[in-house]
Every structure is written in C-alpha cells, then in structure tokens.
PyMOL commands that place a pseudoatom at each C-alpha (Angstrom):
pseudoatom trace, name=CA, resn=UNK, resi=1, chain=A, elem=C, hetatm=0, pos=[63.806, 142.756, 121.342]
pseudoatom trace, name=CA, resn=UNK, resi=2, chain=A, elem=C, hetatm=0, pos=[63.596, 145.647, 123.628]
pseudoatom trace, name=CA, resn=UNK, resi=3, chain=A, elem=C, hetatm=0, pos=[66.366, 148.289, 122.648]
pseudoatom trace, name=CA, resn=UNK, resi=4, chain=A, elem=C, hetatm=0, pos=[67.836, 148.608, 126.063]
pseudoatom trace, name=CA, resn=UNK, resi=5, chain=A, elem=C, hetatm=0, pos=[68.328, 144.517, 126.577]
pseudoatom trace, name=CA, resn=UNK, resi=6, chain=A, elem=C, hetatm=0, pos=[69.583, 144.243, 123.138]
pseudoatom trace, name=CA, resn=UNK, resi=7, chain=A, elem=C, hetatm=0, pos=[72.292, 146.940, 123.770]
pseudoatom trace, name=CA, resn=UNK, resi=8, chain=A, elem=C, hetatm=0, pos=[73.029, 145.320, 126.830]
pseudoatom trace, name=CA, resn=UNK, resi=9, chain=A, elem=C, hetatm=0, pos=[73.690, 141.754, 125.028]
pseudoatom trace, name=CA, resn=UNK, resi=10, chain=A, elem=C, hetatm=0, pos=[75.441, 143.187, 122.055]
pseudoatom trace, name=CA, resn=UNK, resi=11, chain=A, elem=C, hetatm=0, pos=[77.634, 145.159, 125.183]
pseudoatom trace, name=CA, resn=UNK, resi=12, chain=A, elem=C, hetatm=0, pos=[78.185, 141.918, 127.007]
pseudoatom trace, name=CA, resn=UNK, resi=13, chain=A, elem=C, hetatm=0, pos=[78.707, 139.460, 123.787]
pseudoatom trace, name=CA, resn=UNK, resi=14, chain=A, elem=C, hetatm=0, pos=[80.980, 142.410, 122.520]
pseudoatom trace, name=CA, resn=UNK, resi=15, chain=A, elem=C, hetatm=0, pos=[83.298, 142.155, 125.783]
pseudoatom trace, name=CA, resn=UNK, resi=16, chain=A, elem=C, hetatm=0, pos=[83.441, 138.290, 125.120]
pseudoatom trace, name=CA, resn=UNK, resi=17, chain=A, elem=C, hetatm=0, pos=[84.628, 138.987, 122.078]
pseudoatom trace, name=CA, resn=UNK, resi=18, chain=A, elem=C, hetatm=0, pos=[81.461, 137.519, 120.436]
pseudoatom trace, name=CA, resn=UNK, resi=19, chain=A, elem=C, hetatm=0, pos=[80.856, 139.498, 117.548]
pseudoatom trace, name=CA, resn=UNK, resi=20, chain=A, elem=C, hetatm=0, pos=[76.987, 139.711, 116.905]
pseudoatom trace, name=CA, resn=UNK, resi=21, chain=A, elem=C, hetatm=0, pos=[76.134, 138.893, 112.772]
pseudoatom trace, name=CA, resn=UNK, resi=22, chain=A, elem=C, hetatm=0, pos=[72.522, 139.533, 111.311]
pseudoatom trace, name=CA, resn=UNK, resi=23, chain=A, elem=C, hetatm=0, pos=[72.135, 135.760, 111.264]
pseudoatom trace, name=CA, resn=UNK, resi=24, chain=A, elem=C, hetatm=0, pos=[72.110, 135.554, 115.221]
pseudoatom trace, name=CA, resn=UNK, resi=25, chain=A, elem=C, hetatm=0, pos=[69.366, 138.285, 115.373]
pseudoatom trace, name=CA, resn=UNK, resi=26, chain=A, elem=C, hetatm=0, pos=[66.716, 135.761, 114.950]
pseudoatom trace, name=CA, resn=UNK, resi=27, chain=A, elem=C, hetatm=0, pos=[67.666, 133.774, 117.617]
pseudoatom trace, name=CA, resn=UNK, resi=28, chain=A, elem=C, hetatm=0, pos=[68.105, 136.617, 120.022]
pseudoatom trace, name=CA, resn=UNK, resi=29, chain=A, elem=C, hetatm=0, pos=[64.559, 137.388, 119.270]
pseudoatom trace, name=CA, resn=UNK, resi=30, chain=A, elem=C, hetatm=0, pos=[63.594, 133.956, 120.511]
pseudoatom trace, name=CA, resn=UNK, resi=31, chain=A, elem=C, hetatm=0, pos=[65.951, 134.119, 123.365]
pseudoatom trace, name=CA, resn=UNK, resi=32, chain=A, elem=C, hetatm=0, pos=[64.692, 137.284, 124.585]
pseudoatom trace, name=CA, resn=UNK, resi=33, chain=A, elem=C, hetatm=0, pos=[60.885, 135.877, 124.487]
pseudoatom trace, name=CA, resn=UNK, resi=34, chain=A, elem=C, hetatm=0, pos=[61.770, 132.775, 126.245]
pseudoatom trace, name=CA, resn=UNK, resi=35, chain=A, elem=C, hetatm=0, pos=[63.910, 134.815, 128.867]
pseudoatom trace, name=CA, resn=UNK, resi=36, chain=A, elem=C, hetatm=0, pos=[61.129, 136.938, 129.593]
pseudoatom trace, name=CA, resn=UNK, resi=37, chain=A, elem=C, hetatm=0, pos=[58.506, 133.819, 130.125]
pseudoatom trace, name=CA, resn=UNK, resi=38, chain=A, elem=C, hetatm=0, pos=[60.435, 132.570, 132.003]
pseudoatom trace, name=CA, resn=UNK, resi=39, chain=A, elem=C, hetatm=0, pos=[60.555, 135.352, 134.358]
pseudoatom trace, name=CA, resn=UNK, resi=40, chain=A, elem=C, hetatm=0, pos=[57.268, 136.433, 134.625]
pseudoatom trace, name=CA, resn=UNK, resi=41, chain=A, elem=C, hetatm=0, pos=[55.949, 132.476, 134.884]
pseudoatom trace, name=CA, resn=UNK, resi=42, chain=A, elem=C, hetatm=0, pos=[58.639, 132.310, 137.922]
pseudoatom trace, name=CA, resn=UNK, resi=43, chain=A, elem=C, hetatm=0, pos=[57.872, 135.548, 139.679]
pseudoatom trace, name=CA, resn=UNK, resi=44, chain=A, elem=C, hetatm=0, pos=[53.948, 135.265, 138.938]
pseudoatom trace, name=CA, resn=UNK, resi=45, chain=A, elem=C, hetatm=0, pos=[54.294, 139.202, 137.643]
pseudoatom trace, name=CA, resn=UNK, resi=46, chain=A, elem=C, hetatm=0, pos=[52.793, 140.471, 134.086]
pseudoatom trace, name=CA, resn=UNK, resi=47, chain=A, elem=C, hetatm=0, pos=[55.903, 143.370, 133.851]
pseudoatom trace, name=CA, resn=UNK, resi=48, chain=A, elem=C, hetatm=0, pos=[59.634, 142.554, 134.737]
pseudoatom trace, name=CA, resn=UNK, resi=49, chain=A, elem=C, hetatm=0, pos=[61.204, 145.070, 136.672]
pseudoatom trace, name=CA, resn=UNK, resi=50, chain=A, elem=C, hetatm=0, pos=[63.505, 147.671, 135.050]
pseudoatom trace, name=CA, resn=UNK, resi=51, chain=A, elem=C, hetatm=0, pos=[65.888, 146.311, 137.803]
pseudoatom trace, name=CA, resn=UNK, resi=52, chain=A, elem=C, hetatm=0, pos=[66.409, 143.040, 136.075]
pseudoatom trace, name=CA, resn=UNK, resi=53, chain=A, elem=C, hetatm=0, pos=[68.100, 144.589, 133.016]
pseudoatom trace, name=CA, resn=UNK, resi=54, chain=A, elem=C, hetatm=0, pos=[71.258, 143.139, 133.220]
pseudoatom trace, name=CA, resn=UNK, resi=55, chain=A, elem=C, hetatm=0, pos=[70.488, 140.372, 134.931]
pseudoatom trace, name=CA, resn=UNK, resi=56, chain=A, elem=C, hetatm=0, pos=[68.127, 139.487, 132.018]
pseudoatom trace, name=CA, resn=UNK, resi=57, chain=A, elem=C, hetatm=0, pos=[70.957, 140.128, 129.487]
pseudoatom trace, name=CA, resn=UNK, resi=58, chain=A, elem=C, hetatm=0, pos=[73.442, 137.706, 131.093]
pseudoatom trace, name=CA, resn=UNK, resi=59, chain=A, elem=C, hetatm=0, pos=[70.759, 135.160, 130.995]
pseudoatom trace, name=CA, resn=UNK, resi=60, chain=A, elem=C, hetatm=0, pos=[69.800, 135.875, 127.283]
pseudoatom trace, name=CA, resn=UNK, resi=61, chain=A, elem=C, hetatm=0, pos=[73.729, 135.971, 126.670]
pseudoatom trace, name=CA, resn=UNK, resi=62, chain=A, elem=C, hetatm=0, pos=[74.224, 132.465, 128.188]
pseudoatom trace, name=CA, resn=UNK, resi=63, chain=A, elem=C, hetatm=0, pos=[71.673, 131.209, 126.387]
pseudoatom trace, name=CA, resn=UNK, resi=64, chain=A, elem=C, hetatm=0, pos=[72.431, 132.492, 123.410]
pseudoatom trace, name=CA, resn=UNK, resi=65, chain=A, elem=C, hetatm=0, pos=[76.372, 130.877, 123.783]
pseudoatom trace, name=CA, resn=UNK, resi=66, chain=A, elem=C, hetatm=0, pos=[74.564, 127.801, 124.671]
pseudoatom trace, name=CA, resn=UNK, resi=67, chain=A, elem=C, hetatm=0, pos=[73.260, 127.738, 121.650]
pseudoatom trace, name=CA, resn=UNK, resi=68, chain=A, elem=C, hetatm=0, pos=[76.008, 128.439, 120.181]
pseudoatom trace, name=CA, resn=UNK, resi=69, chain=A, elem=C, hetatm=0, pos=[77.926, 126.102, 121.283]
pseudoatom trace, name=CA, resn=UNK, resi=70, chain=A, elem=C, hetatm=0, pos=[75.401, 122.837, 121.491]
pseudoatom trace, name=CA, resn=UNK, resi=71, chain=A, elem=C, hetatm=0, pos=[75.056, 123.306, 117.617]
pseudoatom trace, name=CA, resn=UNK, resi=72, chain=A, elem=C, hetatm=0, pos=[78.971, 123.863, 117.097]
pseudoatom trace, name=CA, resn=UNK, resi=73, chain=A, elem=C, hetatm=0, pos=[78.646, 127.398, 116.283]
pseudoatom trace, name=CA, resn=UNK, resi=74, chain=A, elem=C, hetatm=0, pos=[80.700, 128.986, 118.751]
pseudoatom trace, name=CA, resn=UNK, resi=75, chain=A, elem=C, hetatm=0, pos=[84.281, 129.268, 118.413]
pseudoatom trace, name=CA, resn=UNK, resi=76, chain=A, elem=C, hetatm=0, pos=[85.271, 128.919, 122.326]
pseudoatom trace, name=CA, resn=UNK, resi=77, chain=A, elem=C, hetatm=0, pos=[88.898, 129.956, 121.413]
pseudoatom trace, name=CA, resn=UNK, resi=78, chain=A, elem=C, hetatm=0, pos=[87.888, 133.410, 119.993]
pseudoatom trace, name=CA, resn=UNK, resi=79, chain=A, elem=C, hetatm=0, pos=[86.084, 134.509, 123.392]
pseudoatom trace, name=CA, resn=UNK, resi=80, chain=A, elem=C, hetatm=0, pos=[88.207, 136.686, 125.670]
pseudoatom trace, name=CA, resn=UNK, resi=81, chain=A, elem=C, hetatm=0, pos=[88.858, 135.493, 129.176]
pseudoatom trace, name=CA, resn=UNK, resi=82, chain=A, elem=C, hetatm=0, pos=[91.106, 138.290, 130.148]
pseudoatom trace, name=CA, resn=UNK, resi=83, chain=A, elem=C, hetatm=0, pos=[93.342, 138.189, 133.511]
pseudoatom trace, name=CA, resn=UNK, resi=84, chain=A, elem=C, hetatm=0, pos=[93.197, 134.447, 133.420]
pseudoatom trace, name=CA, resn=UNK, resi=85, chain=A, elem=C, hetatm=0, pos=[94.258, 133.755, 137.156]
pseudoatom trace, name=CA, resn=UNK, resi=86, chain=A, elem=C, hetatm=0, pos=[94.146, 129.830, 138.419]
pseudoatom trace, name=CA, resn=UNK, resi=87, chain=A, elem=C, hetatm=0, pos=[95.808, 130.676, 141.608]
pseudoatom trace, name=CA, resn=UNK, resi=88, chain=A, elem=C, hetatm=0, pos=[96.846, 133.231, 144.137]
pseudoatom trace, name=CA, resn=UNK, resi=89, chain=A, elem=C, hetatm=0, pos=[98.648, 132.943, 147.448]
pseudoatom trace, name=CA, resn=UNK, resi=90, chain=A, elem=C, hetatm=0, pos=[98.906, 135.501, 149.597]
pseudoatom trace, name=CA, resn=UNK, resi=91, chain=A, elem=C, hetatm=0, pos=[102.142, 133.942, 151.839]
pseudoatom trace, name=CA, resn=UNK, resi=92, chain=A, elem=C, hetatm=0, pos=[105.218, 134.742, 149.768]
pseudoatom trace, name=CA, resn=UNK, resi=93, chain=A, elem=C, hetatm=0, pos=[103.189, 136.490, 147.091]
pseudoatom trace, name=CA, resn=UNK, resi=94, chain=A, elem=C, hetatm=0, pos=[102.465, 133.266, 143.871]
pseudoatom trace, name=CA, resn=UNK, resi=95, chain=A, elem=C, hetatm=0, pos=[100.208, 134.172, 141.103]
pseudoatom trace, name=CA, resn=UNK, resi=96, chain=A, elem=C, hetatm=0, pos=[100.064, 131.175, 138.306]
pseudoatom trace, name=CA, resn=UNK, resi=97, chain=A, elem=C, hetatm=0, pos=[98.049, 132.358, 135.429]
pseudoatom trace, name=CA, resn=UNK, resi=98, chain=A, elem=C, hetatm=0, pos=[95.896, 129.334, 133.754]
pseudoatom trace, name=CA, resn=UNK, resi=99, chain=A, elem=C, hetatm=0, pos=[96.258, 127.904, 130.211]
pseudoatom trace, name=CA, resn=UNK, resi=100, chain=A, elem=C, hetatm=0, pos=[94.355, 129.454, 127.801]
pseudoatom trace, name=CA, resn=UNK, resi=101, chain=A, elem=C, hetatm=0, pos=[94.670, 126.385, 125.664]
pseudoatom trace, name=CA, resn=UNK, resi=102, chain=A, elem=C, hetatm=0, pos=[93.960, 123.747, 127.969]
pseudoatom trace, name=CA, resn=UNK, resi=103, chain=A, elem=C, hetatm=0, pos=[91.164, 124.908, 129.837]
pseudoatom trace, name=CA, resn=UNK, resi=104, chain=A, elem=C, hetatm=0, pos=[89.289, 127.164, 127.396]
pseudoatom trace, name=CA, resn=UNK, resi=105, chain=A, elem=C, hetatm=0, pos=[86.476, 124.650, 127.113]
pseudoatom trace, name=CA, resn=UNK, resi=106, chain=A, elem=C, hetatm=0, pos=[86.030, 124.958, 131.193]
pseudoatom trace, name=CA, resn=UNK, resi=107, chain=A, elem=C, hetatm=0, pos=[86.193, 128.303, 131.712]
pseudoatom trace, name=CA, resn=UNK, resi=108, chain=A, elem=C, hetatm=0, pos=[83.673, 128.641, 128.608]
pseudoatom trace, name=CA, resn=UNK, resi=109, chain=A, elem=C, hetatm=0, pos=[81.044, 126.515, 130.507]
pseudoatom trace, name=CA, resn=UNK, resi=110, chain=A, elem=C, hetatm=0, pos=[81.532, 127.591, 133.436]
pseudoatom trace, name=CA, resn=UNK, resi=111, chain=A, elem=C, hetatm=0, pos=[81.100, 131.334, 132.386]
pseudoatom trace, name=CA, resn=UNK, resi=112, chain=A, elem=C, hetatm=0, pos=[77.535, 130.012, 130.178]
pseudoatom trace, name=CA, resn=UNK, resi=113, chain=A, elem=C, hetatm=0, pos=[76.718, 128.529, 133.554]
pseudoatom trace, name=CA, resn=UNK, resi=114, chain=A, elem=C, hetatm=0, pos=[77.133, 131.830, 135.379]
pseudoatom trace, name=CA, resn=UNK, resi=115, chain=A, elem=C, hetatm=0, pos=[75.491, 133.848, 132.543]
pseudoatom trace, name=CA, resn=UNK, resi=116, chain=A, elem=C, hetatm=0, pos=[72.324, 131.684, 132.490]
pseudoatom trace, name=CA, resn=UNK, resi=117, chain=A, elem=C, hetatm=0, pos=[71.961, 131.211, 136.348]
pseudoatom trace, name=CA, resn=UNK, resi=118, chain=A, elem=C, hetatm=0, pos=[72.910, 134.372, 137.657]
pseudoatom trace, name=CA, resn=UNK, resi=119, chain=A, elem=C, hetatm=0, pos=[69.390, 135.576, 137.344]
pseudoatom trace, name=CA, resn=UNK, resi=120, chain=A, elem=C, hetatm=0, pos=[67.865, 133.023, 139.605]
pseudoatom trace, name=CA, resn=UNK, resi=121, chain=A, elem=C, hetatm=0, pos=[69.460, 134.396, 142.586]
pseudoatom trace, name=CA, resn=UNK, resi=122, chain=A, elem=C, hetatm=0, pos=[67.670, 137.899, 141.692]
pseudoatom trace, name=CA, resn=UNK, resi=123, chain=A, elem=C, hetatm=0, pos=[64.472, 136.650, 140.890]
pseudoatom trace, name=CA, resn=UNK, resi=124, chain=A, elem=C, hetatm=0, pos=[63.699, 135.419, 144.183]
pseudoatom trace, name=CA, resn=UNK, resi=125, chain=A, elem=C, hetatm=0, pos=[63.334, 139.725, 145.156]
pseudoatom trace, name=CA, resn=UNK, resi=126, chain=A, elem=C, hetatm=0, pos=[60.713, 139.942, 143.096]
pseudoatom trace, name=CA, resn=UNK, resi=127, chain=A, elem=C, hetatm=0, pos=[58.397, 136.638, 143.410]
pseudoatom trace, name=CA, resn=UNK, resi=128, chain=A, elem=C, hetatm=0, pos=[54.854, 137.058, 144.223]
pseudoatom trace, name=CA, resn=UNK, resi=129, chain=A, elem=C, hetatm=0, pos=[52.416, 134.325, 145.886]
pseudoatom trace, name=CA, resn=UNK, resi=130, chain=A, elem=C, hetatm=0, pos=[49.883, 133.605, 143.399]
pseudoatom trace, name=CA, resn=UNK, resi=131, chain=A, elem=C, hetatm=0, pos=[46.738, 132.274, 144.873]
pseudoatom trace, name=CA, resn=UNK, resi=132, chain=A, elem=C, hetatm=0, pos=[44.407, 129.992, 142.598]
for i in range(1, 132): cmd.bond("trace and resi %d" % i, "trace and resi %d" % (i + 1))
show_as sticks, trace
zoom trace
C-alpha cells in the first residue's frame, strides 16, 4: 500500500479508536487493491488523482470495518463516537446526548456506510467517457 493512503487509514482507524495489529496488514493490502479497481474501472482513468487521497482512505477504512465486523472481528464498543448528540433544539436551547450502549451498533453502520460511500459522490469529478 502506498505510504501516504496507509498513513491516512492508520490516521483515520487511529481516531476510531481502531488500533491497527500486523495481522490486519494483509487485508489492508487487499483493500487498498480493490479500492483502487474500483476507481479507475468507475472513472475509466489508468492514475487516480492525488485529490482522492482521503476520500480513498475512508473508503478503504469502511471496508476494512466491514470486514471487520461481517467476520465478528470488530469490537463496535471500543470505537470512539465522541460528542454523541441525538438531538438539538434551537427554541429554549435542548441538547439530549444518545446512548452509547443502545445505539452503538447504529451509529457503527451508519459511520461504515459513510466511510465506504463517501467516495462515490467524488468520483463523479473525475469520470471520463470511454468510447469502445
């Protein structure tokens, strides 16, 4: 894997509070490859833009928990969902702060779902017409 996407992944798992052992390293290797096929099939380009860079690590990283979690590796309590707001409203100032407990397994999807997808929405800059 490409130093400057690993160090973003390690940054990003890191900040999860996913804590990267040499037995992941493997699949990040895969990950990575798959990532970048997947790119360059969608965008019908041979070199992925320096631009992508974090994009391409949030996918990788979303993958990666995916993973993770599909094969019961992941241990959705240890990631960190700091500032854990479920509501705000504004009228008479009411902030109720969500249940760490109860809703970990949400908010842990839902972030893998932002992670993986977030790249879509960036791709579409940088799609070319290929002509057969």
């Amino acid at each position: 894997m490409q130093s400057d996407v690993f160090n973003q992944v390690k940054i990003k798992l890191d900040s999860l509070g996913y804590k990267l052992k040499q037995e992941d390293l493997p699949l990040l290797e895969n990950l990575n490859g798959c990532c970048d096929e997947y790119i360059k099939s969608f965008c019908s380009i041979e070199k992925i833009p320096d631009e992508l860079l974090y994009a391409r690590a949030d996918m990788i990283c979303g993958e990666f928990l995916l993973n993770k979690k599909t094969c019961g590796q992941l241990d959705i309590e240890s990631l960190c969902f700091d500032d854990n707001v479920k509501s705000i409203q504004e009228g008479d100032v009411s902030v109720v702060f969500g249940d760490n407990a109860s809703d970990a397994q949400k908010r842990a999807e839902a972030l893998i779902e932002h992670l993986i997808y977030r790249l879509g929405k960036e791709l579409l800059n940088y799609r070319c017409v290929k002509w057969n």
